[in-house]
MIZABA-786304 format. One record per residue (C-alpha): y, x, z. Coordinates in steps of 0.1 Angstrom, whole numbers, padded with zeros to 4 digits, always signed. Layout:
// residues N
YXZ;...
This chain:
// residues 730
+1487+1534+1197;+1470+1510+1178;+1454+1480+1196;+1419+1472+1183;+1414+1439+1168;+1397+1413+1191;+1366+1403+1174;+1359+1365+1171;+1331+1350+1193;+1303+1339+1171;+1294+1303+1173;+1257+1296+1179;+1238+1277+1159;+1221+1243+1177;+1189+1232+1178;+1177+1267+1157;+1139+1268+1168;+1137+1233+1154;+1151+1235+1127;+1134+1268+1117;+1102+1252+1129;+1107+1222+1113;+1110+1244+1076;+1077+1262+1083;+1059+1234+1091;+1070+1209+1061;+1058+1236+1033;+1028+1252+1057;+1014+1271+1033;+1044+1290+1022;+1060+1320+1038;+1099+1324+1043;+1121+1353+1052;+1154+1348+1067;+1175+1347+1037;+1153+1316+1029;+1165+1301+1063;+1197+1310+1057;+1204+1289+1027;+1186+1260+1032;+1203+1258+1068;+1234+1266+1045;+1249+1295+1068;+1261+1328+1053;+1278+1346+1080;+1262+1376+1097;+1265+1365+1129;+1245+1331+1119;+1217+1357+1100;+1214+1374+1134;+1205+1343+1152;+1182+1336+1128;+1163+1369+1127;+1163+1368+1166;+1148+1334+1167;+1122+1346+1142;+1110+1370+1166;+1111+1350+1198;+1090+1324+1184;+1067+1352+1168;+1063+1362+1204;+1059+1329+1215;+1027+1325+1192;+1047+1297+1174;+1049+1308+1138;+1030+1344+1125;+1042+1372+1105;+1023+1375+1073;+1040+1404+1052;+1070+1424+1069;+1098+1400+1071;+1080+1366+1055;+1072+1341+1079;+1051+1309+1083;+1042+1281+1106;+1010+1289+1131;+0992+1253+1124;+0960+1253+1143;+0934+1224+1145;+0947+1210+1179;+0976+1201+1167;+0979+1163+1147;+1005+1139+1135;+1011+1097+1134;+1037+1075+1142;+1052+1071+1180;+1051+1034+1190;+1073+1036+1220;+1073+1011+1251;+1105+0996+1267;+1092+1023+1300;+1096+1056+1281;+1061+1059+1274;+1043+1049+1244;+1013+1057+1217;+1010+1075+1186;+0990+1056+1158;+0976+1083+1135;+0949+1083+1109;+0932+1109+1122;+0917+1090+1154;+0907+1055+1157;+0922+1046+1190;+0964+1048+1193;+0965+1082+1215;+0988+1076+1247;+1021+1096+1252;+1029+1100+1291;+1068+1099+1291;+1074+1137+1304;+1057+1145+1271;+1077+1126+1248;+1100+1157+1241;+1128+1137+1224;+1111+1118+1201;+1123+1080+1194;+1102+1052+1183;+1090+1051+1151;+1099+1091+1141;+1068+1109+1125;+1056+1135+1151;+1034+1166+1159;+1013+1161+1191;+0987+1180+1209;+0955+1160+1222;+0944+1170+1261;+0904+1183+1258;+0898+1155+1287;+0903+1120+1282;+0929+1106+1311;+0920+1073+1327;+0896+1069+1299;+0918+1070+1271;+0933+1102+1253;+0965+1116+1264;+0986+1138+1242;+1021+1157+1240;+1044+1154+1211;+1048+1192+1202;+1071+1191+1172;+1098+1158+1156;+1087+1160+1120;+1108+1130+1109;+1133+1104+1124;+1125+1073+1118;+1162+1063+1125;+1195+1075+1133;+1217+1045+1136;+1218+1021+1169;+1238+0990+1178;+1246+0991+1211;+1273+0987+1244;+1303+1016+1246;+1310+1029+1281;+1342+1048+1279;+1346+1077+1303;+1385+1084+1295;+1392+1110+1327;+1361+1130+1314;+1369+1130+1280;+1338+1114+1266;+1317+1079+1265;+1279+1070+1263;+1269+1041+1238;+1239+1022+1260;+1217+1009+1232;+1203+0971+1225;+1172+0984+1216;+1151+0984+1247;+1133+1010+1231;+1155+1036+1229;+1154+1051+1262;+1186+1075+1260;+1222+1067+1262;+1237+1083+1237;+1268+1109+1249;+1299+1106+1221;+1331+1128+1227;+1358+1109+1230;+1371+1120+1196;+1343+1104+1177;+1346+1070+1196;+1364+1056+1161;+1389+1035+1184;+1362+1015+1200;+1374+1001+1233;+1355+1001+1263;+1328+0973+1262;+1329+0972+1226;+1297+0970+1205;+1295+0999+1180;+1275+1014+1156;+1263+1047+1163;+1250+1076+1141;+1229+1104+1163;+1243+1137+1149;+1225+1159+1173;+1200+1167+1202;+1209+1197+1215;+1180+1218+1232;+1192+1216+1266;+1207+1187+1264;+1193+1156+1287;+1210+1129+1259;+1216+1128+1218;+1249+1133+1205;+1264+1109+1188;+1297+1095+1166;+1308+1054+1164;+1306+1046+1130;+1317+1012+1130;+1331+0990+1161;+1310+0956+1158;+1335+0933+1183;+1329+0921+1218;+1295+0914+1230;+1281+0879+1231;+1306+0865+1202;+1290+0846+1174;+1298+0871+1145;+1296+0903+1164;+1259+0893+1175;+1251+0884+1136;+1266+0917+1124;+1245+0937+1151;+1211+0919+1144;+1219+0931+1105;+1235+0969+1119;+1205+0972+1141;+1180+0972+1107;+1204+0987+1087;+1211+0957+1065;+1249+0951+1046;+1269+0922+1054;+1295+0926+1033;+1297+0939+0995;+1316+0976+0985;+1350+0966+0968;+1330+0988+0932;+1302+0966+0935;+1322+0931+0934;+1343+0942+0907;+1317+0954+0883;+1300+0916+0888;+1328+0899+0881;+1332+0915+0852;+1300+0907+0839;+1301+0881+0805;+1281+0852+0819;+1289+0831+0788;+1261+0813+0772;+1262+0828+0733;+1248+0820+0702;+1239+0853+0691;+1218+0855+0730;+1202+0819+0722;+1189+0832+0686;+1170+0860+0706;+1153+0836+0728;+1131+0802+0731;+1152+0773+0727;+1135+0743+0754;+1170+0728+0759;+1158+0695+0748;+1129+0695+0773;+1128+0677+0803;+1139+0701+0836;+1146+0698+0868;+1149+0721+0901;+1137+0708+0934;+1151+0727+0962;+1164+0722+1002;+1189+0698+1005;+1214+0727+1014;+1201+0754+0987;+1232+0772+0971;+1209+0790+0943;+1185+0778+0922;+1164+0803+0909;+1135+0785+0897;+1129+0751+0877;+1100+0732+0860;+1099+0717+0830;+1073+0690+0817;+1061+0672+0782;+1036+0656+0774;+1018+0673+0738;+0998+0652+0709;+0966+0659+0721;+0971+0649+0757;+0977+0678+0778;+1003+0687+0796;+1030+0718+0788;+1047+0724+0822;+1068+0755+0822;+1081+0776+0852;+1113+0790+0841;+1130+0818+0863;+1166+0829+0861;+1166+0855+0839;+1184+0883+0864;+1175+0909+0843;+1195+0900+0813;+1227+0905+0837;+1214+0929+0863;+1215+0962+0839;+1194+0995+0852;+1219+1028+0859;+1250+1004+0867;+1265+1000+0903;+1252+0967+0908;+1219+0973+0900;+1220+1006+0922;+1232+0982+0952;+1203+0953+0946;+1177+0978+0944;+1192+0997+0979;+1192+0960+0995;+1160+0949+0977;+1162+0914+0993;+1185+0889+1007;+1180+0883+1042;+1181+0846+1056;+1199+0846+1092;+1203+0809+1111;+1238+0808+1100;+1241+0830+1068;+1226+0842+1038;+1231+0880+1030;+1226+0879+0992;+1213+0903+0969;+1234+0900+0948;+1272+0891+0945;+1279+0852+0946;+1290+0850+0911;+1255+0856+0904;+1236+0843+0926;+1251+0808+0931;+1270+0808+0895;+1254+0824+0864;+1221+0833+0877;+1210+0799+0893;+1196+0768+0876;+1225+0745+0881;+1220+0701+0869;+1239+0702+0834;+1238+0737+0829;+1225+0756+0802;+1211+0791+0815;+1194+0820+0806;+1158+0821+0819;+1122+0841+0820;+1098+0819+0816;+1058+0816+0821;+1045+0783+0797;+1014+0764+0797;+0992+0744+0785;+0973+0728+0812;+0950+0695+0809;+0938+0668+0838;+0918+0694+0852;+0941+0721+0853;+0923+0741+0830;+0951+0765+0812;+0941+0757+0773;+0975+0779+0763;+0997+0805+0777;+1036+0820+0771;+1057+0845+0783;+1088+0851+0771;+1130+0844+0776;+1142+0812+0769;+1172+0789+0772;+1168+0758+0790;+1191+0728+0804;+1186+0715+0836;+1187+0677+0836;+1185+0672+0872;+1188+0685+0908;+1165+0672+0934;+1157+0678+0972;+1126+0682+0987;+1130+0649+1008;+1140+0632+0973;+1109+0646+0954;+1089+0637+0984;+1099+0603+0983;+1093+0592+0951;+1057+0606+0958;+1052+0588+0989;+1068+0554+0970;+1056+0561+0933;+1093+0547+0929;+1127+0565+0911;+1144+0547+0937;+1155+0573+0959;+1166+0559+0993;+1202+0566+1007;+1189+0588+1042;+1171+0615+1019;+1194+0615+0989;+1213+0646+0991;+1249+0625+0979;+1237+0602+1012;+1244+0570+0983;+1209+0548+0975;+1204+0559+0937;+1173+0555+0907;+1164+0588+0888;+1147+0589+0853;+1122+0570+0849;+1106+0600+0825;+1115+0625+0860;+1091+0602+0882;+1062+0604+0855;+1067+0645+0854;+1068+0644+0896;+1039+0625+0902;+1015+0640+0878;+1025+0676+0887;+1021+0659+0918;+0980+0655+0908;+0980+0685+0889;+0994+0707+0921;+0969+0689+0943;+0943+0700+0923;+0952+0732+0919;+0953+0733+0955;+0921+0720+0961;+0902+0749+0937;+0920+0774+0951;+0912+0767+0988;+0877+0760+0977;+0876+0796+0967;+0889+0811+0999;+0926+0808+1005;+0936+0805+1037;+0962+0773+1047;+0993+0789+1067;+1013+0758+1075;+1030+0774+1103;+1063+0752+1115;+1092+0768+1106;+1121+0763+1138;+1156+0753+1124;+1191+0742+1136;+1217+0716+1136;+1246+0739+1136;+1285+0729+1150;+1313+0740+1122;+1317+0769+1149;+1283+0777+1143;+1270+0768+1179;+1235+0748+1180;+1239+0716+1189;+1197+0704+1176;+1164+0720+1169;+1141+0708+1145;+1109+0715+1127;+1107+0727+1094;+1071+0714+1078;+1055+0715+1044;+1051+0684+1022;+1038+0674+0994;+1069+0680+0972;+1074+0717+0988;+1031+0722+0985;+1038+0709+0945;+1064+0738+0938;+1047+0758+0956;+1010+0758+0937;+1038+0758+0903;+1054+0791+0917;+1018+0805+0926;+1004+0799+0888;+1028+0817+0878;+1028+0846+0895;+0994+0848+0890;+0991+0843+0855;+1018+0870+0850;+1002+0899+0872;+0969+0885+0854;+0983+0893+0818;+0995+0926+0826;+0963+0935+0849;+0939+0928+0825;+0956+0945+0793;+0938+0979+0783;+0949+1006+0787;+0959+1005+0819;+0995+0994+0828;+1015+1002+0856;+1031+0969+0870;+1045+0957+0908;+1020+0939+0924;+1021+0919+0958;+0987+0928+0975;+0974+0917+1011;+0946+0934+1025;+0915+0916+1038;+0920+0911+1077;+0913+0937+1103;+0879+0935+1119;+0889+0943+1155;+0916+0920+1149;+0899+0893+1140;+0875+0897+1171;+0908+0896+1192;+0917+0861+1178;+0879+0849+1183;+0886+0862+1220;+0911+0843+1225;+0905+0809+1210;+0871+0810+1222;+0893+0798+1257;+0904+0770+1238;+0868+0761+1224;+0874+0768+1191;+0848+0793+1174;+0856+0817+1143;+0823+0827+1120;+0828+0861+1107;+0792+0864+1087;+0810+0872+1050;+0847+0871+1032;+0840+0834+1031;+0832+0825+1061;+0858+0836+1078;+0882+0822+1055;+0868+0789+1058;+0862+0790+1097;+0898+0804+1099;+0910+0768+1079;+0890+0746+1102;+0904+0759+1130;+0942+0757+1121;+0932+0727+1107;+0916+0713+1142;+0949+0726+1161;+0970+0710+1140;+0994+0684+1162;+0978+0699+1194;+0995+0719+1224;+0980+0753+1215;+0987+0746+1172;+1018+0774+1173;+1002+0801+1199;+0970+0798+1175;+0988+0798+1144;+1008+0827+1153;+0973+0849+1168;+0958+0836+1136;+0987+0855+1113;+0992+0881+1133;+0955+0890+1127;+0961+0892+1091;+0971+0926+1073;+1006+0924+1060;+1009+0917+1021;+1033+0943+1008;+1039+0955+0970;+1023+0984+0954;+1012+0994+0922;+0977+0998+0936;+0963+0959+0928;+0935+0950+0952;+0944+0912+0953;+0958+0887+0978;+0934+0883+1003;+0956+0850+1020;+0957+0830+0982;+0925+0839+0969;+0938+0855+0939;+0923+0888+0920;+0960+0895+0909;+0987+0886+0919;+1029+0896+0913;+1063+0885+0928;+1081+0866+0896;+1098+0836+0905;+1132+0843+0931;+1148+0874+0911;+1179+0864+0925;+1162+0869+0964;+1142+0899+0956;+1142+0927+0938;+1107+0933+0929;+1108+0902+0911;+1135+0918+0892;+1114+0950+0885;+1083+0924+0874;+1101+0910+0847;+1117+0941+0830;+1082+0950+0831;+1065+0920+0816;+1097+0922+0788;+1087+0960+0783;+1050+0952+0777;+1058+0920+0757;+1082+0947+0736;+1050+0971+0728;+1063+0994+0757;+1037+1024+0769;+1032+1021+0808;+1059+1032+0828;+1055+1058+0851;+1035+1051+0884;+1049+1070+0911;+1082+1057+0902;+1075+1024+0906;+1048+1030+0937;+1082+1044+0955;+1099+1012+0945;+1074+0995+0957;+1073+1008+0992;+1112+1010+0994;+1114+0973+0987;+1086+0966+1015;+1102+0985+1040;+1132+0965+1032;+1115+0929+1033;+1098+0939+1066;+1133+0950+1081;+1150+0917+1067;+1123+0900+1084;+1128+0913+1117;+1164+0902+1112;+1155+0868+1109;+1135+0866+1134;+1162+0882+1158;+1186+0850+1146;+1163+0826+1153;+1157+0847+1194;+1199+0846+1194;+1198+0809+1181;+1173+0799+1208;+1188+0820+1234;+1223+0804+1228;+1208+0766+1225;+1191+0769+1259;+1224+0784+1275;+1237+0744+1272;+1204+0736+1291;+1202+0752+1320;+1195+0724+1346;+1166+0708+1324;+1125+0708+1332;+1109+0720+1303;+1070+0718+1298;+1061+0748+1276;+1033+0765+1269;+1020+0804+1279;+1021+0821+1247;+1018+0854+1263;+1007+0872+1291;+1014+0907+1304;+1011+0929+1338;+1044+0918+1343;+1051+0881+1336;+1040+0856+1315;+1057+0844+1281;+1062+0809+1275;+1075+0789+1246;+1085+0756+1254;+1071+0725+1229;+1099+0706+1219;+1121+0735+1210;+1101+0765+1204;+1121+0788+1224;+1104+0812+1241;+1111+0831+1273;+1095+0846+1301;+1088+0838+1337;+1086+0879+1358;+1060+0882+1378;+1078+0891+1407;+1096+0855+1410;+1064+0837+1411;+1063+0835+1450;+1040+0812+1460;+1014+0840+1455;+1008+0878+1451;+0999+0878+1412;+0976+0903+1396;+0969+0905+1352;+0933+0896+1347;+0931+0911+1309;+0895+0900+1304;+0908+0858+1311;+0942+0867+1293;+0958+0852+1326;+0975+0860+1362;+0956+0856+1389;+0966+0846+1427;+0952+0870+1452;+0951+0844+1478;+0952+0814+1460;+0931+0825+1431;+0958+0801+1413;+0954+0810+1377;+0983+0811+1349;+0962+0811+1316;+0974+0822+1279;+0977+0785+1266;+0980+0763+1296;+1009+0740+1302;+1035+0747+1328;+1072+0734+1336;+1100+0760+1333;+1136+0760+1344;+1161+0786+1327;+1169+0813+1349;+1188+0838+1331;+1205+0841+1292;+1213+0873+1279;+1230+0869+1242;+1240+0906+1235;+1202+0916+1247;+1188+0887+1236;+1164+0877+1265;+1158+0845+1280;+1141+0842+1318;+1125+0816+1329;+1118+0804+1365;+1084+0788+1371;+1081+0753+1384;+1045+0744+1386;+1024+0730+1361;+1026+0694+1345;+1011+0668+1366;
């Protein structure tokens, strides 16, 4: 007697009313039968068919999707339902920001329904607003925003699996790994994690350890987190080295033929004392008929950096460097970015140019565009190019020269800095005159051990030398978005745009300030640029200048690239481009194969191409940015773990239902003092005075007011700093 063959158990697919859900919904006006499903799920088995067809008709049933022919399916979409972007709290909770409604809707933390921060949802609004505000439930994930955490491995080795608690305090899962996807991380470690699934009944995400990061709280497994956390490379793939250091980066005769010679004109870079590439220089003569040709003359990244080749592939994925306390992650490999791409003293190098013709009142008489050749003659710091402003003397003084030797530059390179020095004043002048707004803001920056531990803080401010690049840099990204802009017909071209500021936002600020006495005039566009100047003007030096200056920014939009020019709001400027640091960021790149293109007789390129470019290298810039600014928190965090037993008078920066931030003055490091360890009191958050309030006492802690804090607590791997309240400053 034959036995019967056992037949295999079929394995179920996960997550199947999703992910059919989530393929109606994203083409709503189509209809799909399972065969569709099938393949784009990518099963073929009958068993997997089954599933699907059963699912089909459970969610039929359940009024999810409808049946419109026998067999063809689409999503039920009806008017109640919306979607936005989930901004979630550290508590579970959080909003949606959508376009369809002008207040953030809230999201109770029962109705999140596995969405993360930042993932694109579906939600549902309740008919009845809930303590005065709408309420909704997410209803359906139609993007993650993410699926890759830093965070803290706990290994469960007797139950065969572990749980990676994240960094982010706004991911409010731990994330379940088997113990055969823990990619030899050891207990403790910090990893890398991918999410890989949610399974429907599931109470956590699945996940697998992509990379193990080292041991939380050392120096180099902190960095690499803060750049894992956003996504951002540290390191180069072997392909991508090797194709750069292949790369001819001889100077050629055959090259120089194609290209303006301006070798024999005078040029010079001025740069930070501790600047590894220079990717911008000036040069300056004087013509027959008075005026002045200056020319900004860019490293000409393009000529190396070739479109369809591996290395271009990986600068355009990267889009930017990104500038930690301790690092530079590059764009581009070091042979270009510190060798043939950057402006060297007694190099000759290939460069992209912008040339004019400018006389003692800045008017532009001539114009040039093109790729040139030049020499650099010279190297200067900021501090050296500042002193011979300050002194109208070549002598440049032995504590700013970057050699640290006392030394006399040309006498021809002093002429050339101090009247670009009156030429960038000027230019200055007219442009503020027609509404650009001064952001000054002090940079924080610090003395660093050779093991990288901070030893000093100091402040970072903008001088007269770093102002005169600066207007140089401006000019010519103006002029250069200018010449494209204006050509008929239309061209498409990358433009860096900022938005004029937010209306609510800027009554927020005036709010605010008001409690320092300062008053904000918001009649027309000019107005409020001017009333925005006087007052970081009239905080300059004082105890509130960095709480204002950072209200005052934060109210702005954010400027962002886009083939869409609607001008720079912040400069003043009708158009405006990114030219001038190719070797730092991409778009810069994209700018001048554009402007070659054009200069070439090139038709305009297509626009959604480059509108996708666009927001790619924006998202990028934005990430990079966070990344920074999460150094700078670790930098802080670590300085002030030396410092424990020290009074500091700070400042409240910030105040919330549950504490109060405050930034102390000689450091800038901020941290916060939790309500619950103020004990003199019971303390309540007054939102309308921005402050806590004593019941009792009616002792108030204001946003802005001094107050002496202690360190209570460090926390490198989360990077948060406590604070223990003293009093305030007698």
């Amino acid at each position: 007697m034959t036995r019967k063959k056992k037949r295999k158990s079929s394995k179920s697919i996960s997550n199947l009313s999703n992910t059919i859900l989530s393929i109606l919904k994203k083409d709503r006006n189509k209809t799909f039968n399972y065969k569709q499903i099938a393949a784009i799920i990518g099963t073929t088995d009958a068993s997997s068919r089954n599933q699907i067809i059963k699912k089909l008709q459970q969610l039929k049933a359940n009024k999810e999707i409808e049946e419109v022919d026998r067999g063809k399916f689409k999503a039920l979409i009806t008017t109640d339902y919306h979607t936005g972007i989930l901004d979630l709290s550290g508590k579970g909770s959080g909003f949606i920001i959508s376009d369809e409604f002008e207040d953030d809707v809230y999201i109770a933390s029962n109705n999140i329904n596995k969405a993360l921060n930042g993932d694109e949802v579906e939600f549902y609004v309740y008919k009845r607003k809930k303590r005065g505000r709408m309420e909704g439930e997410i209803t359906f994930i139609i993007r993650r925003d993410r699926s890759e955490y830093v965070g803290v491995i706990q290994i469960h080795e007797k139950k065969n699996f572990a749980f990676v608690v994240a960094d982010s305090n706004k991911m409010y899962k731990d994330i379940f790994v088997p113990i055969n996807k823990i990619n030899k991380a050891e207990d403790g470690d910090k990893v890398l994690v991918r999410l890989e699934d949610w399974p429907e009944k599931a109470d956590s995400p699945y996940g697998k350890v992509l990379k193990v990061l080292g041991k939380p709280g050392e120096h180099n497994t902190e960095i690499h987190s803060i750049l894992a956390e956003y996504g951002l490379p540290y390191e180069f793939p072997y392909d991508v080295e090797n194709f750069a250091n292949e790369i001819d980066t001889s100077i050629t005769p055959e090259e120089i033929s194609k290209r303006r010679d301006m070798r024999d004109v005078l040029t010079f870079t001025i740069d930070p004392k501790d600047a590894k590439d220079f990717d911008d220089a000036l040069s300056f003569q004087v013509l027959d008929n008075g005026n002045y040709e200056i020319g900004i003359h860019i490293a000409d990244v393009s000529h190396y950096l070739q479109e369809g080749t591996v290395l271009d592939d990986e600068a355009y994925e990267r889009a930017t460097s990104v500038y930690l306390v301790d690092r530079v992650v590059p764009m581009l490999p070091e042979i270009l970015s510190n060798g043939a791409c950057s402006l060297r003293p007694h190099e000759e190098k290939y460069t992209f140019s912008a040339v004019f013709e400018m006389n003692d009142k800045t008017e532009i008489k001539n114009q040039w565009f093109g790729r040139t050749v030049t020499y650099s003659d010279a190297r200067f710091a900021y501090e050296e190019a500042q002193s011979i402003i300050e002194t109208k003397s070549a002598v440049i003084p032995e504590e700013v020269s970057l050699t640290g030797k006392s030394y006399e530059a040309d006498s021809k390179i002093k002429e050339a800095v101090l009247k670009m020095d009156d030429l960038a004043k000027l230019m200055r002048s007219k442009r503020m005159s027609t509404g650009a707004i001064s952001f000054d803001k002090v940079e924080v920056k610090f003395n660093l051990d050779e093991t990288n531990n901070p030893v000093g803080v100091f402040f970072k401010t903008s001088k007269d030398a770093n102002k005169l690049i600066e207007e140089f840099m401006l000019l010519a990204n103006k002029k250069v978005a200018e010449f494209i802009g204006k050509q008929e017909p239309k061209k498409t071209f990358i433009y860096r745009v900022h938005d004029e500021p937010d209306d609510s936002k800027l009554a927020a600020l005036q709010g605010i300030v008001a409690k320092f006495g300062y008053k904000l005039n918001f009649q027309d566009r000019k107005t409020v640029s001017q009333s925005l100047n006087n007052l970081l003007k009239e905080v300059n030096g004082k105890k509130e200048q960095n709480l204002v200056d950072t209200l005052a920014i934060r109210s702005m939009s954010k400027a962002e690239y886009t083939t869409n020019n609607i001008g720079h709001y912040g400069l003043a400027f009708d158009y405006y481009s990114h030219f001038t640091s190719p070797i730092r960021r991409y778009p810069d790149v994209m700018a001048h194969r554009l402007l070659q293109h054009y200069l070439d007789g090139g038709k305009s390129v297509n626009e959604e191409i480059f509108e996708e470019r666009c927001k790619h290298s924006s998202n990028m810039e934005y990430l990079a940015t966070k990344a920074e600014r999460d150094s700078i928190k670790y930098m802080q965090i670590k300085f002030m773990q030396d410092h424990r037993d020290e009074a500091f008078v700070g400042v409240i920066s910030g105040v919330t239902d549950w504490g109060i931030y405050v930034e102390i003055i000689s450091n800038k490091c901020e941290g916060m003092v939790r309500i619950r360890d103020i004990k003199d009191d019971y303390y309540e958050f007054d939102e309308t005075q921005y402050a806590l309030v004593g019941r009792e006492t009616k002792n108030i802690y204001q946003l802005g007011e001094q107050v002496v804090v202690k360190v209570k607590e460090t926390d490198l791997a989360k990077k948060h700093l406590d604070f223990s309240l003293l009093g305030k400053p007698e």
